[in-house]
C-alpha positions as CSV (number, residue, x, y, z in Angstrom):
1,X,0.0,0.0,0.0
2,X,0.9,3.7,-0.6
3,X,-0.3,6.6,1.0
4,X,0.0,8.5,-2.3
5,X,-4.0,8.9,-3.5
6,X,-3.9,8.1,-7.3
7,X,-7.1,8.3,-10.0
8,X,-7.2,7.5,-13.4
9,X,-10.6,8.8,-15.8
10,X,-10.8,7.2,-19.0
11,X,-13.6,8.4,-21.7
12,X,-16.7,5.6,-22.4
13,X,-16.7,6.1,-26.1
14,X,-19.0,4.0,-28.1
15,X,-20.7,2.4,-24.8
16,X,-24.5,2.1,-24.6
17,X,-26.8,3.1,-22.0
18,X,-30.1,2.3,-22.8
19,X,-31.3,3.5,-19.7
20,X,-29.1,6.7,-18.9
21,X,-27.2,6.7,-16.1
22,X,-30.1,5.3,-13.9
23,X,-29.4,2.0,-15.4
24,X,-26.4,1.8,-13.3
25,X,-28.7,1.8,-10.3
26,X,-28.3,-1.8,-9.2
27,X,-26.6,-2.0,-6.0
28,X,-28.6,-0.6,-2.7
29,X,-25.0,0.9,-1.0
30,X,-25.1,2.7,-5.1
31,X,-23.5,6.5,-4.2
32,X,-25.9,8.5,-6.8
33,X,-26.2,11.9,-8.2
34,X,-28.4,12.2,-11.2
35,X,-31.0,14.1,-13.1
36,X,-32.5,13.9,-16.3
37,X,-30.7,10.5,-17.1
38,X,-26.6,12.2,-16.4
39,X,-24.8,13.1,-13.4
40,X,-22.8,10.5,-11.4
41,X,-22.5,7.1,-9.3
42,X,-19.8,6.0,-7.6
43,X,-19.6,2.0,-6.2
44,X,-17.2,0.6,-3.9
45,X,-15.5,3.1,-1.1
46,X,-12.2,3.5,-0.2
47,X,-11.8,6.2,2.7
48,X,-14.2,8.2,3.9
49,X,-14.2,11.8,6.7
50,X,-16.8,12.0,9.0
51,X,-17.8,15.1,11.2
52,X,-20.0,16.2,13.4
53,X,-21.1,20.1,15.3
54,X,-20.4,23.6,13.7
55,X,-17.3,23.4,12.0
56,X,-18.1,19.7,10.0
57,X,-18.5,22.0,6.4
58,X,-15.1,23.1,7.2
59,X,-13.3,20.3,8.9
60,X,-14.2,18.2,6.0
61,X,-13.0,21.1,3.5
62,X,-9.5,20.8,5.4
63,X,-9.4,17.1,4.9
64,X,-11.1,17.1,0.8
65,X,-7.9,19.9,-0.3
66,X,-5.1,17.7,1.9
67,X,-6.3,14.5,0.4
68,X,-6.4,16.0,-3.4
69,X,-3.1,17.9,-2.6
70,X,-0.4,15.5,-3.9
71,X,-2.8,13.1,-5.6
72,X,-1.3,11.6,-8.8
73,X,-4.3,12.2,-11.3
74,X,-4.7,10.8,-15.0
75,X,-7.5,12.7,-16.2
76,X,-8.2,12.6,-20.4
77,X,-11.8,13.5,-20.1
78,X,-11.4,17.0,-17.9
79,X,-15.0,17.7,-16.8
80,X,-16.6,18.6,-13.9
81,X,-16.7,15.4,-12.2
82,X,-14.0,13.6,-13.7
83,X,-10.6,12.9,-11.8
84,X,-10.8,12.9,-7.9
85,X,-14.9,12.8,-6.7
86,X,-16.2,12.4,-3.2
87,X,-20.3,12.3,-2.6
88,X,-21.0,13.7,0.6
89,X,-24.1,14.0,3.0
90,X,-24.5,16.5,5.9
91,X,-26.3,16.9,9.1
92,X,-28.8,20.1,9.1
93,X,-28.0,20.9,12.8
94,X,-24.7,21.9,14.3
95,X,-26.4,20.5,17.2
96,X,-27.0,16.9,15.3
97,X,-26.0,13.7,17.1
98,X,-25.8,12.3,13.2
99,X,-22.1,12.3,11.5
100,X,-21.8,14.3,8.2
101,X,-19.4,12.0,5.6
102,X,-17.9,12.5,2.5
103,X,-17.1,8.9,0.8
104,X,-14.7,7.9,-1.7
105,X,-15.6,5.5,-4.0
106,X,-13.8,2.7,-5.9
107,X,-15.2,3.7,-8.9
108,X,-17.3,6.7,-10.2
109,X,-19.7,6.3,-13.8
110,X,-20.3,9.9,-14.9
111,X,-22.2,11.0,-18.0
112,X,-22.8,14.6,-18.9
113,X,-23.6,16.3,-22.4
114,X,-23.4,13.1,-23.3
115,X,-20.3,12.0,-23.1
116,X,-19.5,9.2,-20.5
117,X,-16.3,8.5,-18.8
118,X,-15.2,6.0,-16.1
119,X,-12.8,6.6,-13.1
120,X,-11.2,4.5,-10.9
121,X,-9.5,5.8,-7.5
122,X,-7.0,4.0,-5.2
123,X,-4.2,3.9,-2.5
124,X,-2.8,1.4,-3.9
125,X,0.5,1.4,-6.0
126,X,-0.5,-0.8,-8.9
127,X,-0.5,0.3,-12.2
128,X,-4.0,1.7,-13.0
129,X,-5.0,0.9,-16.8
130,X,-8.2,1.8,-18.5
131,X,-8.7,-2.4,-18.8
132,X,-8.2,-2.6,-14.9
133,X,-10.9,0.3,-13.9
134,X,-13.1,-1.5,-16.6
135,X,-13.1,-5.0,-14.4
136,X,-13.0,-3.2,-11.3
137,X,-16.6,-1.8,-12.5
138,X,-17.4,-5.3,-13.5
139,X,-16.4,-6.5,-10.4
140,X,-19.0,-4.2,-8.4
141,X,-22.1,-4.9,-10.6
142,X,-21.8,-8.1,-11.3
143,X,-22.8,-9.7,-8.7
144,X,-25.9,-7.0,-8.4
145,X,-27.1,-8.4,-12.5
146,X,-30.3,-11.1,-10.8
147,X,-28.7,-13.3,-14.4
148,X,-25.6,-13.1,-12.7
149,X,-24.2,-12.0,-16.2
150,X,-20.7,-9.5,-16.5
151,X,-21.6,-6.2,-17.1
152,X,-18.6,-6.0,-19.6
153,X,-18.5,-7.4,-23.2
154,X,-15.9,-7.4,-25.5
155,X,-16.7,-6.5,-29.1
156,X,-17.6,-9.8,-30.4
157,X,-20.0,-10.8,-28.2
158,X,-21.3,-6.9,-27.8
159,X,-21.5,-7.1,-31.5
160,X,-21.0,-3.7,-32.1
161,X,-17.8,-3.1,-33.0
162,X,-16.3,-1.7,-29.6
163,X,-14.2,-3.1,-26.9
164,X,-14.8,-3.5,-23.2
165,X,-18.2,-2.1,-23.7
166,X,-19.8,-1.5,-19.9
167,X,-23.5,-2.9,-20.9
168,X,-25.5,-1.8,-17.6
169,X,-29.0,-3.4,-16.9
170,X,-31.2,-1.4,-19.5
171,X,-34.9,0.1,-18.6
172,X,-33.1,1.3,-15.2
173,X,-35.6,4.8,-16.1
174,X,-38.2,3.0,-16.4
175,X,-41.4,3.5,-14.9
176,X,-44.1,1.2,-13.5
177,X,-47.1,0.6,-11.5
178,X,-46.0,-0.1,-8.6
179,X,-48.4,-2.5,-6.1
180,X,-48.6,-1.8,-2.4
181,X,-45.5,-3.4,-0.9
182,X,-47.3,-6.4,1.2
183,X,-48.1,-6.0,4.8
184,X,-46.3,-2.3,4.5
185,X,-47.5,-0.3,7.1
186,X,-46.9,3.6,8.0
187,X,-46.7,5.2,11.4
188,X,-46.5,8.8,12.7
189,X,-42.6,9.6,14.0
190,X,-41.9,12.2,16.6
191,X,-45.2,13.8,16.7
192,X,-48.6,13.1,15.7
193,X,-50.5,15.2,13.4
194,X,-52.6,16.7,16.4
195,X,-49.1,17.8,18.2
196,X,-47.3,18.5,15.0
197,X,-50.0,21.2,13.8
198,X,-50.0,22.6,17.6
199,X,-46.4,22.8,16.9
200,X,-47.4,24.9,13.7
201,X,-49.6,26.8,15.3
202,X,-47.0,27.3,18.1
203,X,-44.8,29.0,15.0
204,X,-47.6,31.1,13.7
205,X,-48.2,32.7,17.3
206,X,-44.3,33.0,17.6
207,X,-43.7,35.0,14.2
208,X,-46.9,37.3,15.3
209,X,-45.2,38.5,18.5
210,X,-42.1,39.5,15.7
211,X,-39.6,37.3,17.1
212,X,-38.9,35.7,13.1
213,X,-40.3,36.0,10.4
214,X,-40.6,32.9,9.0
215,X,-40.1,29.0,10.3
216,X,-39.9,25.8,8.6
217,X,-41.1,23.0,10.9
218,X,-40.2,18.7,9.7
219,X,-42.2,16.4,10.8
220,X,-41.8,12.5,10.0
221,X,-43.4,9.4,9.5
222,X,-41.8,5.8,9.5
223,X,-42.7,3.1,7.2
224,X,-42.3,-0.6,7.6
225,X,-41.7,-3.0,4.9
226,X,-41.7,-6.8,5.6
227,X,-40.6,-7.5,2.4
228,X,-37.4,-5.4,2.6
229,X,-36.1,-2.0,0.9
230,X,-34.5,-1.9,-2.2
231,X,-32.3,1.2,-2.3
232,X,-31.5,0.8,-5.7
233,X,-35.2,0.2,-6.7
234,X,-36.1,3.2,-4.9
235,X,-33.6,5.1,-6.7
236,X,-34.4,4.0,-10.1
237,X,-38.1,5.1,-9.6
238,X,-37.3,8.1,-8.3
239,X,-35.1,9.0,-11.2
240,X,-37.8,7.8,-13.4
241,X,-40.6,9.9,-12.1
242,X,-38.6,13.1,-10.9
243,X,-36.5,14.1,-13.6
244,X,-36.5,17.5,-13.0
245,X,-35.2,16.6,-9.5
246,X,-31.9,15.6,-8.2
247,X,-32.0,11.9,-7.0
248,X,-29.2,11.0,-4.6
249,X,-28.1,7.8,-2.6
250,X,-25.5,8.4,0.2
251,X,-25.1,5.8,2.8
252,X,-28.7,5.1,3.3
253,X,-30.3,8.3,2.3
254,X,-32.4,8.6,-0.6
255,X,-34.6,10.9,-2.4
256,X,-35.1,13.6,-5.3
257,X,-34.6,17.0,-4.3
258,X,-35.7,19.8,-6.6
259,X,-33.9,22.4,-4.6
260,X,-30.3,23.1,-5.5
261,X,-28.2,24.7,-2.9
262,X,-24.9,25.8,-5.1
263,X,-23.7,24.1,-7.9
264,X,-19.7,25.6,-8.4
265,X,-18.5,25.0,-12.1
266,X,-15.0,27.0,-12.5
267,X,-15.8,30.7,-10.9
268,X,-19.7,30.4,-11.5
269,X,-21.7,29.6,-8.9
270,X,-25.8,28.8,-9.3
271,X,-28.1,28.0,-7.0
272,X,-32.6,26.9,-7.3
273,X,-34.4,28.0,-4.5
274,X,-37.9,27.1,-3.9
275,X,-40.7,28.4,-1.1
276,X,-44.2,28.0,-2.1
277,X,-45.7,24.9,-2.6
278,X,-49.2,23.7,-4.2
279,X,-50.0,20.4,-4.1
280,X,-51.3,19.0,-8.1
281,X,-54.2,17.3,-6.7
282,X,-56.0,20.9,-5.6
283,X,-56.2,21.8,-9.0
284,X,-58.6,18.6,-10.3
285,X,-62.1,20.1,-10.6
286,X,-61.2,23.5,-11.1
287,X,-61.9,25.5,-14.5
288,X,-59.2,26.2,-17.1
289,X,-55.6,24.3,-17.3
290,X,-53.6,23.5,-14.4
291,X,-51.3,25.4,-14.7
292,X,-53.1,28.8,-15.2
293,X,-54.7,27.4,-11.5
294,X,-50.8,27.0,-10.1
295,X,-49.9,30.0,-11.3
296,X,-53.2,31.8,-10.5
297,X,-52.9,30.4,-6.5
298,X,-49.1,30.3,-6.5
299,X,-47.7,33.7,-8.0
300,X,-51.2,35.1,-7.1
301,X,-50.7,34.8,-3.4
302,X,-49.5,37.8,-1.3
303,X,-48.3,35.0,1.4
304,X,-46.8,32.3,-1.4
305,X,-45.2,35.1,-2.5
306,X,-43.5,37.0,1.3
307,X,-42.1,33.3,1.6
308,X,-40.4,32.7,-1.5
309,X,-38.6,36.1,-1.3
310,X,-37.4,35.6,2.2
311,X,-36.0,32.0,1.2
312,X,-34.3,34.7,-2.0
313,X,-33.3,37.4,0.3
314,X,-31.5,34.8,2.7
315,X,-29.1,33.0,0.1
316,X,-28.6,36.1,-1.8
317,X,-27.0,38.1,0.9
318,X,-25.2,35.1,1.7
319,X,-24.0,34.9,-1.4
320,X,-23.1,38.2,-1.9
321,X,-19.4,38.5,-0.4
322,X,-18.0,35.5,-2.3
323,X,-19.5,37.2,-5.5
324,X,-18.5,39.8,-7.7
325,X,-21.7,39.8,-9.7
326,X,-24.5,38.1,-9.4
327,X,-28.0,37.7,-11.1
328,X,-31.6,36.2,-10.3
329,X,-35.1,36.2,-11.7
330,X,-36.9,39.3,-11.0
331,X,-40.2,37.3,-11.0
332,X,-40.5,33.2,-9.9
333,X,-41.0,30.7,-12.1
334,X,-43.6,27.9,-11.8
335,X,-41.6,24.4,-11.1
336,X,-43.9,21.9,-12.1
337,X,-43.2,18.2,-10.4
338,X,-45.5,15.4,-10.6
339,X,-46.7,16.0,-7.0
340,X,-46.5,19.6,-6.7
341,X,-46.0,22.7,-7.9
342,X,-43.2,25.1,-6.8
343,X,-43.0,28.9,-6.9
344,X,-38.8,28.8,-8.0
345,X,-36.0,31.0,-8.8
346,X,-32.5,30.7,-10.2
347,X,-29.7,32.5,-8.8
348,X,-26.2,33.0,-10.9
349,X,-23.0,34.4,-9.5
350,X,-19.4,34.8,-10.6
351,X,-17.4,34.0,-7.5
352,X,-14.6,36.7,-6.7
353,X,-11.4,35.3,-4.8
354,X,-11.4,35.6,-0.9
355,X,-8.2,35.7,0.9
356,X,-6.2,35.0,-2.5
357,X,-8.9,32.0,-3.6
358,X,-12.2,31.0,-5.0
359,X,-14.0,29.7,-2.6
360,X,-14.4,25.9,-2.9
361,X,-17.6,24.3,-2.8
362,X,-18.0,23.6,1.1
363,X,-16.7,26.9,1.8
364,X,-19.9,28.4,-0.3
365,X,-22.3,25.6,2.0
366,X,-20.5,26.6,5.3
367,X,-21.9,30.5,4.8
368,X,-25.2,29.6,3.1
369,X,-26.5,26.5,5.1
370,X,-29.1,26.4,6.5
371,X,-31.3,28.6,4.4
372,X,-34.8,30.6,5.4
373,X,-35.8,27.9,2.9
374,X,-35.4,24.8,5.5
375,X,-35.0,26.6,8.3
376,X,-36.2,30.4,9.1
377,X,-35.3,33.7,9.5
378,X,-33.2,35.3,11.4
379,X,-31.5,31.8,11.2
380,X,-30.5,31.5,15.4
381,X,-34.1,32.6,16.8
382,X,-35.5,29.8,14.1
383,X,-33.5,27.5,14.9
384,X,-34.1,27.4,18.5
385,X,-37.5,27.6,17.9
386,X,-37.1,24.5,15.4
387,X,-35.5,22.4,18.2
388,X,-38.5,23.6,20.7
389,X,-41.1,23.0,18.7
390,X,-40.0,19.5,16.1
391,X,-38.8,17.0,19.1
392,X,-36.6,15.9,16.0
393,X,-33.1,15.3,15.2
394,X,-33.3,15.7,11.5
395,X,-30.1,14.2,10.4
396,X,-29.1,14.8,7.6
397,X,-32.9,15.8,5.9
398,X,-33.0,19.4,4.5
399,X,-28.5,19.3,5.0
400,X,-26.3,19.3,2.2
401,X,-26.2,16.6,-0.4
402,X,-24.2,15.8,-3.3
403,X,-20.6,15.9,-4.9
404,X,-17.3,18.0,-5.1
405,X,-13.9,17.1,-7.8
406,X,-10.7,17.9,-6.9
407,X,-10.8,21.5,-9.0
408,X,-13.3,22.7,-6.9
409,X,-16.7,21.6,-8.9
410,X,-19.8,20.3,-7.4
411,X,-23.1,19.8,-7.0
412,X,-24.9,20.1,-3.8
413,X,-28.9,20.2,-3.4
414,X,-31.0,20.1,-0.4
415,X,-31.8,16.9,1.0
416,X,-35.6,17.1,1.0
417,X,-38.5,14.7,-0.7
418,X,-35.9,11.7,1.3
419,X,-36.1,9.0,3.8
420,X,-33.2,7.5,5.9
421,X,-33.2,3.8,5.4
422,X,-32.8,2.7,9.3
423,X,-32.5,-1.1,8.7
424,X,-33.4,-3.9,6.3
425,X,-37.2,-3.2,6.9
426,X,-37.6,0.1,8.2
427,X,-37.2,3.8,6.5
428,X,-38.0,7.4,8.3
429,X,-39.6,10.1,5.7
430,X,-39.5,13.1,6.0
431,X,-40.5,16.8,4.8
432,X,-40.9,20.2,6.1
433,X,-42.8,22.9,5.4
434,X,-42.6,27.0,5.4
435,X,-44.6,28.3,8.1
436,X,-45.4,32.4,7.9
437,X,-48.2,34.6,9.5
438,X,-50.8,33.5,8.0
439,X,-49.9,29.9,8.0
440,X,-52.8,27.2,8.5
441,X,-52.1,23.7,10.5
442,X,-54.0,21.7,8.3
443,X,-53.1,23.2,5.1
444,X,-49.9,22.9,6.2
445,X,-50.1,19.0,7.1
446,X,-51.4,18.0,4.0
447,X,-48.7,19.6,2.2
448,X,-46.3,17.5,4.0
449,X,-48.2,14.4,2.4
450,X,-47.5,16.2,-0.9
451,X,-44.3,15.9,0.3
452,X,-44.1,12.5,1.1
453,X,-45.4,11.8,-1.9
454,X,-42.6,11.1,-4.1
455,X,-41.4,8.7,-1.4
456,X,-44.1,6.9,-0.7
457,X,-44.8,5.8,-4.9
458,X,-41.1,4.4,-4.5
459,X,-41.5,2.7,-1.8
460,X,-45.3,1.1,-3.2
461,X,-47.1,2.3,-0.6
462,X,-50.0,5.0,-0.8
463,X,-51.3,7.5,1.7
């Protein structure tokens, strides 16, 4: 062994993926970042950093740029993504008992604009050869093919014409009915509905008095399957059905978020923030198209409308002093998702150098996290009232998920429309919702099962 870190990325030319990267989906410890069929996956691990308290964005920064430092890296693709890639998953709370982690995978499947490339990452000191990474990927999906065929063919029996050619499991996008997963059942978590909306209620009186201005109160619910989770199943659906979302799988977390919290490419720095919700099912029996109804109640409401420019307020000014210019929507946008609809706004922003450097992706999280989006505002009066009022740890729901390369690109949404998968049976949901003067408990609630929603069609069971 060597302590020397050493990764070699080699281009997928000619390879087929019938199913987009989803197809890749096949193993339930599967570290995934995808949307709209590209993005990445990483199998296998082979170090990982784990933090906990106020200074985990930064601690694990420390330990990403020493590890990267003196890395010997063979990179003929040169995209974000490509060479050196950790997937990471953070706790919302300083104050969280539950460890934030970046993992390093084995080997990390990326496909943007099309293009596809393979990497394979090491301490070992063994010559690493585009043929080796290929059968290490065959080696980590093999055994997940039910045929227990090799994922890897060489041109004669692939028969068309290229060699090594990685043939994942096709139809990995798509979707199905999916039956009621036998004997599943569902069970309130922390609080029931009663207590949670007295706990919203709590928030409305709270903001009234003008401690805040807004709070975002979680609640969650536990389902049990008999049969068992599939994580990779869950993840293939919910790639499937959310493609305008963000599906991600890191060690036991899963879901789709639509939210991102920065995505860093070079100096440019974007960001999707959401606040304002309407739940698709309001609009059947009303007059006209649905989405002259969303955008009628969405844009249309004075209070939709007060949340969703806090939640832009809070990560602009954030923002602001790693940027030298920046840009956002002067009007939201209606993101439409097969459960809801979001009121949504894009934020751009060419980073500036602080203290003699751009700011690397976790530096960016450690000054914008958590937003009045997940959390409140001002942040510290919400977040007390947060850990009053939920009777929660969150985890790692509404923290940081996502990726970061060794140049400082990455990736990083909010981890909401998820579940934790606690054992072989069991997984905790989750969701959250925006609570402002005028906020009503029972609205409120069945947003949450909006909420759920996405979860709970992966999982076969219905609410």
């Amino acid at each position: 062994m060597t302590s020397t870190f050493r990764t070699l990325t080699v281009p997928l030319d000619g390879q087929k993926f019938p199913g987009g990267l989803p197809s890749f989906l096949v193993r339930d410890d599967v570290l995934c970042w995808t949307r709209r069929e590209a993005g990445l996956v990483g199998f296998g691990e082979i170090t990982r950093f784990t933090a906990t308290g106020p200074e985990r964005f930064l601690e694990a920064d420390i330990w990403w740029r020493h590890l990267v430092l003196e890395a010997d890296i063979t990179d003929s693709v040169e995209l974000p993504g490509t060479g050196p890639v950790a997937f990471g998953s953070f706790a919302f709370s300083k104050t969280s008992a539950h460890e934030s982690r970046l993992i390093v995978p084995e080997v990390v499947v990326g496909v943007r604009d099309g293009q596809a490339w393979l990497t394979q990452l090491t301490f070992d000191d063994g010559p690493l050869t585009e043929q080796g990474a290929l059968a290490a990927l065959d080696r980590l999906l093999g055994s997940s093919s039910p045929s227990g065929e090799s994922t890897m063919a060489a041109a004669d029996s692939a028969g068309d014409g290229t060699s090594g050619a990685v043939r994942p499991r096709s139809g990995g996008a798509v979707v199905r009915p999916l039956p009621l997963a036998a004997g599943a059942t569902l069970h309130t978590g922390s609080l029931s509905e009663e207590d949670w909306m007295a706990a919203v209620e709590a928030g409305v009186a709270e903001i009234r008095t003008g401690a805040l201005e807004k709070l975002v109160l979680a609640r969650d619910v536990v389902a049990t399957v008999p049969s068992g989770v599939n994580a990779a199943q869950v993840l293939r659906e919910l790639a499937g059905r959310y493609r305008e979302c963000w599906t991600y799988g890191v060690d036991g977390l899963v879901g789709a978020t639509p939210e991102m919290l920065i995505q860093v490419e070079g100096r440019t720095a974007q960001a999707r923030v959401l606040a304002g919700t309407l739940d698709r099912r309001d609009a059947h029996g009303e007059d006209g198209l649905p989405m002259d109804y969303a955008t009628r109640v969405l844009a249309g409401s004075e209070k939709q409308r007060h949340e969703h420019e806090i939640a832009i307020q809070s990560l602009t000014s954030q923002l602001a002093p790693f940027s030298e210019a920046m840009n956002a929507h002067d009007e939201p946008f209606i993101l439409e998702l097969p459960n809801v609809w979001h009121l949504a706004s894009d934020v751009k922003a060419e980073l500036t150098e602080v203290e003699g450097h751009v700011p690397t992706c976790l530096a960016l999280i450690n000054a914008l996290h958590p937003t009045a989006a997940v959390c409140g505002t001002p942040t510290q009066v919400a977040g007390a009232l947060i850990r009053k009022l939920e009777h929660l740890d969150r985890g790692p729901y509404a923290g940081p998920v996502g990726w970061l390369d060794a140049a400082g690109n990455g990736e990083w949404g909010i981890a909401l429309r998820g579940a934790v998968i606690e054992s072989r049976d069991t997984v905790r949901l989750y969701a959250g919702c925006g609570i402002v003067d005028g906020s009503q408990a029972e609205a409120e609630l069945a947003e949450t099962w909006a909420k759920f929603r996405p979860m709970l069609e992966s999982l076969g069971i219905s609410n």
